[in-house]
N, C-alpha and C positions, 0 to 999 in steps of 0.2 A: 203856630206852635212848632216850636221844634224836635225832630225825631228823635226818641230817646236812645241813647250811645250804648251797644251791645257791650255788654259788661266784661268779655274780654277783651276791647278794646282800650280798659285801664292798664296800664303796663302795672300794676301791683297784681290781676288779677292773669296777667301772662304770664309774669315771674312766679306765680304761685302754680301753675299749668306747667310749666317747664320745671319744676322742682315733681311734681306727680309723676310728670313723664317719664322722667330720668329716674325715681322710686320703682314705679312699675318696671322701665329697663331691666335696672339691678337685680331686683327681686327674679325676674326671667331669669338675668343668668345664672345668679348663684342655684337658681332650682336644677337649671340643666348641668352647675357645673358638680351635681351630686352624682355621685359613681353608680352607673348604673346597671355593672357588671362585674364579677368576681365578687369575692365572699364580700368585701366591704360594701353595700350597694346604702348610698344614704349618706358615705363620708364625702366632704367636700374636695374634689378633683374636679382643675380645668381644662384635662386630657380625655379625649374623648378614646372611644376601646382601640377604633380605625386609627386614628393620629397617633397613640402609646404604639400600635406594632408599625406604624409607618416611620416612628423615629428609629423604634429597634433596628430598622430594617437597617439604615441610615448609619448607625451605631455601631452595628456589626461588620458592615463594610470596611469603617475608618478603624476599627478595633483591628481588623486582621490586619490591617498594615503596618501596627504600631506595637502589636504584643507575639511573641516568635508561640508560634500554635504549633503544636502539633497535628500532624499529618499524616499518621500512622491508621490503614483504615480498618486495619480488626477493631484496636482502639477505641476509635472514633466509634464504630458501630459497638461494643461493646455499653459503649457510656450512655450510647443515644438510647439505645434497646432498654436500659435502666432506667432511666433517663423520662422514657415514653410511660413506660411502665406505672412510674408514681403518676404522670399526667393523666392517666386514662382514668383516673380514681379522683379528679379533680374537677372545678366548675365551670373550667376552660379547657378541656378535653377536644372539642372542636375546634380549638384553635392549632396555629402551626406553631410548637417550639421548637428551639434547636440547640443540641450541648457541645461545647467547648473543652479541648485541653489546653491549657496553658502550658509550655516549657517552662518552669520556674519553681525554684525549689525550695520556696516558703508556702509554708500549711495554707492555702487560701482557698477561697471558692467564691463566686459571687452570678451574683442575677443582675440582668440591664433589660429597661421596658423593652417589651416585646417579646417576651417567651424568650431570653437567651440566657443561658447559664452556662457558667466557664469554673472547669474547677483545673485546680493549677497540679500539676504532675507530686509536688508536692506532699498533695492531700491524700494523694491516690495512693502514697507510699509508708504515708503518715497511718492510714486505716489499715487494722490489721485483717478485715475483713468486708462482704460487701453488706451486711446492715451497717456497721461503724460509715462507712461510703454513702449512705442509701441515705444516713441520718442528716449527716451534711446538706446531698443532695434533694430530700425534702424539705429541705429547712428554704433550701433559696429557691425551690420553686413555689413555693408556700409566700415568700415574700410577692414574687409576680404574681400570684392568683388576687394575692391580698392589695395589687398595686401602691404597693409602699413607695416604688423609684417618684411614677406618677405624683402621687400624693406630698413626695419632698417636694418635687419642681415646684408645684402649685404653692409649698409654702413657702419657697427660699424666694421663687421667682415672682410671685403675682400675675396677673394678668395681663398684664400690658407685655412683659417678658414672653410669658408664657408661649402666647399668641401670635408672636411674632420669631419664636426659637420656632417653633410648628410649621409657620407660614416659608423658613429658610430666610429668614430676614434679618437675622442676628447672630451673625457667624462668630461675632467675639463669648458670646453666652455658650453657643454650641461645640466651641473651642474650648472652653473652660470646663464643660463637662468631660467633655472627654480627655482632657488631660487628669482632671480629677478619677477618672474609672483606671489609666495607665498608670497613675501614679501611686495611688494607694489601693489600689484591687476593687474597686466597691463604686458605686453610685453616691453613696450620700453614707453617713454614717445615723442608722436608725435608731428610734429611741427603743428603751427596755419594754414598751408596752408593743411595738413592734417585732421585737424578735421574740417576745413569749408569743406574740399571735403566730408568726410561724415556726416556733416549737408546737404548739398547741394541733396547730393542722397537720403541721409534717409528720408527727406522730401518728394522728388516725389516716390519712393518704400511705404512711409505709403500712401501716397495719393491712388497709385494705389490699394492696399490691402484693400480699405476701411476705414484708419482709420484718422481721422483727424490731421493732420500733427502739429496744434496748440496746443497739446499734447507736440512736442518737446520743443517751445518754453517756455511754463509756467513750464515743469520740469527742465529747466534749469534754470529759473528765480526763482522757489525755493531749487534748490543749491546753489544758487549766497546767497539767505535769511541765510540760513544755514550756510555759512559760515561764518556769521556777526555774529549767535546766535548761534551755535554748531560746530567750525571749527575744533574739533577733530571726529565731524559724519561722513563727507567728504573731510578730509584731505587725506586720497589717492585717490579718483576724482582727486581732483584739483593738486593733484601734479602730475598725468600724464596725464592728459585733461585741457589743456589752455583755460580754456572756459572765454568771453569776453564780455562786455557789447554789444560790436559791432557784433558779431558771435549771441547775440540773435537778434538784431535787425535786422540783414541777414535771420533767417531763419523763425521768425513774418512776414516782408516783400514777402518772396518768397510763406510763406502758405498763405497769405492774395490773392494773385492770384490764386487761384486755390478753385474751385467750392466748397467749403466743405458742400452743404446743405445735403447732403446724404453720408459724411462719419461718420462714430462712435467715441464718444471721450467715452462712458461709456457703460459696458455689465455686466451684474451680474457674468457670469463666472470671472470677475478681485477679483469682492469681497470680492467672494468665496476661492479665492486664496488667497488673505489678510489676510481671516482669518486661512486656513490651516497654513499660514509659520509664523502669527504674533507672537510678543513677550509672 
């Protein structure tokens, strides 16, 4: 009698073994590639926390060569000490950030993975105060906590991209981002359910840090002027921040609840800075 044939040794019963396998695979990564840090923990990102500030790092390097920074270092400490200020009242508080002046004299501001935020001299001159500044400035550290930059890669690029911009293996991809951050101020242009999630945080993050969160509201409602009477001062704003009549009346509304008798909307250190960076 002959031995009966171990039933994966049918190739219908291998091809069905390797269809599992590759199921089970999948399944692993999409569970690890769910965020497992910063307010979004659960949304699908295949940037792990260590790789998003390993690019930053990467990012900020090529950025200073290619965008004319300011170098002014009351300044600089000025923005940073602000800057830290909102962080310390966030979910990434232990991590390292670091802030940016940009020389350039359209209204801009922007966040790159890794805790880096660059606001452009611009903005700084555009605000007439440091909550209108703080508002901005919560708004794009709000997007890094919330790993939005992350979260675009994973959907523009996929994983095969992803994985390999990560590993330095895809210079043409990494090339293209960063011409996209020189060229129009920004990472990626976010959706409307994105920049309300960082109205939404950068409101209670300035609220905790002291500063009056009604700062956010009036330096968006003088972009919104701006671009009736100067729509080439903030034409890169608006072309990668959907800001809306309704997004200001969201975030008027949610500061109008919250105590502001004892936060700050003005300090002579903003001024001071006005006038080191102004025209």
């Amino acid at each position: 009698m002959s031995t009966p044939t171990h039933r994966f040794h049918d190739p219908s019963h291998r091809a069905l073994a390797a269809v599992l396998a590759a199921v089970l695979a999948l399944s692993a990564l999409l569970a690890a590639a769910c965020a497992s840090s910063g307010v979004n923990q659960g949304d699908f990102n295949l940037v792990s926390l260590e790789e998003e500030w390993q690019l930053g790092q990467k990012l900020e390097r090529d950025l200073a060569k290619q965008l004319r920074l300011v170098n002014d270092r009351a300044a600089l400490s000025y923005v940073n000490r602000v800057g830290q200020r909102i962080v310390s009242q966030t979910e990434m508080r232990n991590l390292p950030w670091e802030f940016h002046i940009v020389a350039d004299n359209e209204v801009n501001a922007f966040n790159i993975p890794g805790g880096h935020v660059y606001v452009n001299t611009g903005l700084i001159n555009a605000a007439d105060n440091v909550a209108e500044f703080t508002g901005v400035l919560a708004h794009e550290i709000s997007h890094g906590v919330s790993r939005h930059g992350t979260e675009q890669l994973t959907r523009s690029y996929g994983l095969s991209i992803v994985a390999s911009l990560l590993l330095g293996e895809n210079p043409a991809v990494y090339q293209q981002i960063l011409a996209q951050i020189v060229g129009t101020g920004a990472l990626a242009r976010f959706s409307r359910e994105a920049e309300r999630e960082a109205d939404h945080l950068g409101v209670n993050y300035m609220a905790r840090a002291g500063y009056d969160p009604m700062g956010m509201a009036s330096m968006f409602e003088e972009l919104l002027r701006r671009r009736g009477s100067q729509p080439g001062a903030v034409g890169q704003f608006f072309a990668t921040h959907p800001l809306t009549e309704d997004r200001i009346r969201d975030v008027r509304a949610q500061a109008e609840g919250i105590d502001r008798s004892r936060l700050a909307s003005r300090d002579s250190g903003y001024q001071s800075l006005r006038q080191r960076v102004g025209p």
